[in-house]
N, C-alpha and C positions, 0 to 999 in steps of 0.2 A: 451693545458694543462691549469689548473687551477692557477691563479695567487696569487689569495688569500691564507692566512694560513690555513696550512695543518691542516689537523686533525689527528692526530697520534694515533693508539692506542695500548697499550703494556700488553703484557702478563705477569703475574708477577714470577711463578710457574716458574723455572729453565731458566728464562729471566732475572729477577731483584734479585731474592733469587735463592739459591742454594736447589733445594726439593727432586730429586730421588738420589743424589748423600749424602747429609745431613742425609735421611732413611737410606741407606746403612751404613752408617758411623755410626748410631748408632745400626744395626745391628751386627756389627762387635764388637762393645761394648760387645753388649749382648752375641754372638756365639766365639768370635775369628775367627780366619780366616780359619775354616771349616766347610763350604767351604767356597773358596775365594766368595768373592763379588765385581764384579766391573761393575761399570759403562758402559765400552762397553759390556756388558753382556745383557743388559738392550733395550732389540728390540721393547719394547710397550708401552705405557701408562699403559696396563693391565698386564693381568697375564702372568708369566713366565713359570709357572711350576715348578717351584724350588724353593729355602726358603729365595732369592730375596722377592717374593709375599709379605710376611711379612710386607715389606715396606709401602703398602699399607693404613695399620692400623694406620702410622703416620697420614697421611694425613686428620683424621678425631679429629687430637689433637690440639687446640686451645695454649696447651704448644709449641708442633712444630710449630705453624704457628709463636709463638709468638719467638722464637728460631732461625728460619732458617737463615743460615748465607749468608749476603748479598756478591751477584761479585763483583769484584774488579770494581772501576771505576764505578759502577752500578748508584751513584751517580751525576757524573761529567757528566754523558752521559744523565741521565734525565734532569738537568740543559742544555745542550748545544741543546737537542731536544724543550726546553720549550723559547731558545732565538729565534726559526723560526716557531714553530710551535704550538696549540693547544692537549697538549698532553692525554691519557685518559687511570687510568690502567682500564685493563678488566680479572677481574678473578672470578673464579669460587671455590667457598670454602664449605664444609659443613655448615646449618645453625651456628649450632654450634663454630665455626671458624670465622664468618664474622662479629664481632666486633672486633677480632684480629686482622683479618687482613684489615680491612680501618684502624684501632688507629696506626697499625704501617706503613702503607705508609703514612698517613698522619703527622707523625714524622719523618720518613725520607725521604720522596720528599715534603714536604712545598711548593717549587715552584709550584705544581700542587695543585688546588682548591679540597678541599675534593668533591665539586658535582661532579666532575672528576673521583672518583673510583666508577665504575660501577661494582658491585658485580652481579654476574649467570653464569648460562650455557649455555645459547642462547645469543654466543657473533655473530651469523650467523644476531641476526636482528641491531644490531647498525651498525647503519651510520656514514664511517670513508672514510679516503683519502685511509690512509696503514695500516695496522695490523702487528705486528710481534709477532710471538706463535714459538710455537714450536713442538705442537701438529698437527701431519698429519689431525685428524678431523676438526680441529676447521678450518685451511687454507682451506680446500676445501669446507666449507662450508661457507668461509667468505661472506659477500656480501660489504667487502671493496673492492673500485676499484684498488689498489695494495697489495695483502696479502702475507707476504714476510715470508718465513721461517726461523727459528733459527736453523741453521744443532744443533742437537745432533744425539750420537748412535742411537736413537730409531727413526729416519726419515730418514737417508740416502739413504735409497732405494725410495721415490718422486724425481723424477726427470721433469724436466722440468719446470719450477717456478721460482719462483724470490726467492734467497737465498741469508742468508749470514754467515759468520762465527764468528763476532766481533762486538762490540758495534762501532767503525772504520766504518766498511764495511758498517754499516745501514746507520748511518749519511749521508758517502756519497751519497747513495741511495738518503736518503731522499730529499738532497739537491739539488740531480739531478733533481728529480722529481718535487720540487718547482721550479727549473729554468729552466724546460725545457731541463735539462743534459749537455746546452750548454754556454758556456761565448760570442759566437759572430758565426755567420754562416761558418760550415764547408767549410773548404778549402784544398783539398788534389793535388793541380797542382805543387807541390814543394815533393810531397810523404806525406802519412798516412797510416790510417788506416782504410780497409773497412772491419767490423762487418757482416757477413751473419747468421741472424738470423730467425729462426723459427722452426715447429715441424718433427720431422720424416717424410721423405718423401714428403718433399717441395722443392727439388734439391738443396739446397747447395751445395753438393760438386759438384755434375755436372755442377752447373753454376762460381765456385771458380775455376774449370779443365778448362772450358772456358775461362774464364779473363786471365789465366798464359799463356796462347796463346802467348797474347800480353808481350812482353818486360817489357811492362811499370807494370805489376803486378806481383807478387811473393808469394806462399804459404807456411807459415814459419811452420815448422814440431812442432805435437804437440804432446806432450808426453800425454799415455793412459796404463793403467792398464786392458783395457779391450784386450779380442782372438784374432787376427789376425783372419779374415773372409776367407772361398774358395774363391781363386781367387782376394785375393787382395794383390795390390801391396805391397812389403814389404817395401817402402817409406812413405807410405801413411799416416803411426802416425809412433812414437818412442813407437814402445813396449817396458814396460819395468815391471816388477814384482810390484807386494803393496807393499811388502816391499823395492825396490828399490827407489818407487816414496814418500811416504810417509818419505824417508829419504832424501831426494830432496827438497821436501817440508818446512819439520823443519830446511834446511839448507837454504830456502828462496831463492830457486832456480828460482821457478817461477811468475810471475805477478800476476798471478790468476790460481785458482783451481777451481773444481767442481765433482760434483758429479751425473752420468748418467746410470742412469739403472744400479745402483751398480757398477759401475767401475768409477775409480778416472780420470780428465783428465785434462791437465797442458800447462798454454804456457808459456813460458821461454823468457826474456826484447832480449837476447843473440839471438835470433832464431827474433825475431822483428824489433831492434834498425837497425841494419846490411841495412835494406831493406829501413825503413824511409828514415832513412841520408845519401840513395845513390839517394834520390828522388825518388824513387819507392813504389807503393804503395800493403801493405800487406794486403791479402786478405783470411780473416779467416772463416770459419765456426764454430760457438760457440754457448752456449747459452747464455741466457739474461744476466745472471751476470758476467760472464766472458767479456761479450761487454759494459754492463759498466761501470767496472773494469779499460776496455781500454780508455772508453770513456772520463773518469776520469782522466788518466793519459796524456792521447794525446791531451783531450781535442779538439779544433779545427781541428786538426789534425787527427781528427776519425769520421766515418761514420755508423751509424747501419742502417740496410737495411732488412725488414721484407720479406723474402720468404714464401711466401702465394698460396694457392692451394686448389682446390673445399674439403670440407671436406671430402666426400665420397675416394676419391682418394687416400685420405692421409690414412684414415684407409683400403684400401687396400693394397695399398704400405708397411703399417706396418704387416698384415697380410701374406705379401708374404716374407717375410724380411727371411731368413734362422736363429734366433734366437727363443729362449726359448720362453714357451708360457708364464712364467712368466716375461720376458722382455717388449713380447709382450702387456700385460695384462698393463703392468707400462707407459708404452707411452701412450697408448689410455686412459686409465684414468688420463694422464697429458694433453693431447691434450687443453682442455678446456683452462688451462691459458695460454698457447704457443700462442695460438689465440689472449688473451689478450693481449701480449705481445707487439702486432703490435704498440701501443699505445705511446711505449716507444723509438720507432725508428724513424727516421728519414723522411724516405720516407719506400713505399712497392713495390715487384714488385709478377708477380703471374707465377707462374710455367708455370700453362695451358696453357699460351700463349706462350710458347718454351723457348728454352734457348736462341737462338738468341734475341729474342724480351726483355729478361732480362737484357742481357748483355747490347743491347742499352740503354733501359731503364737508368740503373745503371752509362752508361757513360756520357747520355744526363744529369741527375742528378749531377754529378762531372764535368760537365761542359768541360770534355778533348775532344778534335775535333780529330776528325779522329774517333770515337770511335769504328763501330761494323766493320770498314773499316781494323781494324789491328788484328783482333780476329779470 
């Protein structure tokens, strides 16, 4: 990992300022509230189809750029990014708009050097550590080596990437990622936590069904909004309704959320703690932010472990999966940064070479003796 300071760079457009929700709000001005206009209504950058659309005409108004009401803390959070790292906004504004808007970031973030606000739309060719947008385009096209997305309504369906939900959530990120995610070499001989990460059809779970073998690991149930599959065990997640989890949720039920092929999924400290402090070590399958989430929290006490697998394989594996072709569709155009992801973990092991050879792998790795001997 790189030691030097990061290079940050930030989207300003519904990241720093409030913009499709600000359009709305003066829509609402002008129409009243028929029809309603909200926010989670709002699936694209582009056209909606309906008298949303309208919104779009702000965003060529130099009055709104000059307007847009700033997030809360949006401030506080550009200052705590600018004490570890080289920060840089990146936005894209109509000619007409981009003296407005460099005059107003450069009045409200001062801690950033005006040569710092890089106005266009080709934010795919600057050279940065991490990206945060919130735009599905601009992420897949970043050529930052960590391009991390801002969930709003109109992204939720990318899965597989590095996400977050909070100006919180990124910092940590970030800070991970300048140190290496770790304060001193993982140690789980006393119980933790081991993160199995990577894309569809890299064996997670069949190599997480193997470790529970052993006594000494334990697979903590993770709450999911998504079908229950033919033929799968009814242990195997906590099904439960959107509406039930998303009420879970705002009661801060769980450690970390996420968002997967359109379905919510949750692990709860409750379903975790239990396993650590009886010495035992939890053994999850997750994606990247949810592991670390954990990483974060366990700190020493947490392990990420990249399950990795010939490409070709892994897009058959998706292809055979009994899901939607637009599920389908949404994994293999996340594949790419899942790959990337490897980066962020710890050690990797690779499917192709069986489960047995994982498992050892993973125990030679935590250093526990006896290890493929009790599995």
């Amino acid at each position: 990992m790189r030691k030097y300071r990061l290079r940050i760079g930030l989207d300003v457009d519904d990241i720093l300022y409030q913009c499709n929700s600000y359009a709305l709000d003066l829509l609402k001005e002008k129409y009243g509230d028929d029809p309603v206009l909200q926010l989670e209504h709002i699936r694209s950058w582009g056209l909606q189809g309906d008298r949303s659309d309208e919104r779009l005409q702000y965003f060529s108004s130099p009055d709104f750029v000059r307007s847009q009401p700033m997030f809360q803390g949006a401030q506080k959070f550009v200052r705590d990014l600018c004490k570890f790292a080289d920060v840089f906004f990146i936005t894209a504004v109509p000619p007409q708009c981009m003296s407005a808007r460099a005059e107003r970031l450069a009045s409200d973030f001062p801690e950033v050097p005006a040569g710092n606000i890089l106005i266009g739309t080709r934010k795919d060719i600057v050279n940065l550590d991490i990206l945060l947008d919130d735009a599905a385009h601009n992420i897949s096209a970043s050529q930052a080596s960590y391009p991390v997305l801002m969930r709003r309504p109109w992204n939720t369906d990318l899965s597989g990437l590095l996400a977050v939900n909070s100006y919180a959530d990124f910092l940590h990120l970030a800070k991970m990622i300048g140190n290496s995610f770790i304060d001193k070499k993982p140690d789980l001989t006393r119980g933790g936590v081991l993160c199995l990460v990577g894309p569809s059809g890299t064996g997670k779970n069949k190599i997480a069904s193997a470790m529970t073998r052993d006594p000494r690991f334990c697979k903590p149930l993770t709450t999911t909004t998504r079908p229950r599959t033919e033929n799968e065990p009814a242990d195997a997640y906590r099904f439960v309704s959107e509406a039930e989890f998303l009420r879970e949720r705002n009661a801060n039920e769980f450690i970390e959320t996420t968002v997967y092929s359109g379905h919510y999924f949750g692990t709860s400290e409750n379903q975790i703690a239990p396993i650590v402090e009886s010495g035992r070590i939890a053994v999850i399958p997750i994606d990247i932010c949810g592991a670390l989430t954990l990483k974060n929290l366990y700190r020493s006490r947490a392990v990420l472990v990249f399950t990795d697998r010939e490409k070709k394989e892994i897009l058959m594996n998706i292809l055979r999966r009994p899901i939607s072709d637009e599920d389908k569709i949404q994994r293999m155009l996340s594949l790419d940064f899942e790959l990337r992801n490897i980066e962020l973990c710890d050690f990797a092991v690779r499917f192709d070479n069986g489960v047995p050879a994982c498992v050892e792998t993973i125990c030679k790795e935590l250093q526990l003796s006896g290890g493929t001997n009790r599995v």
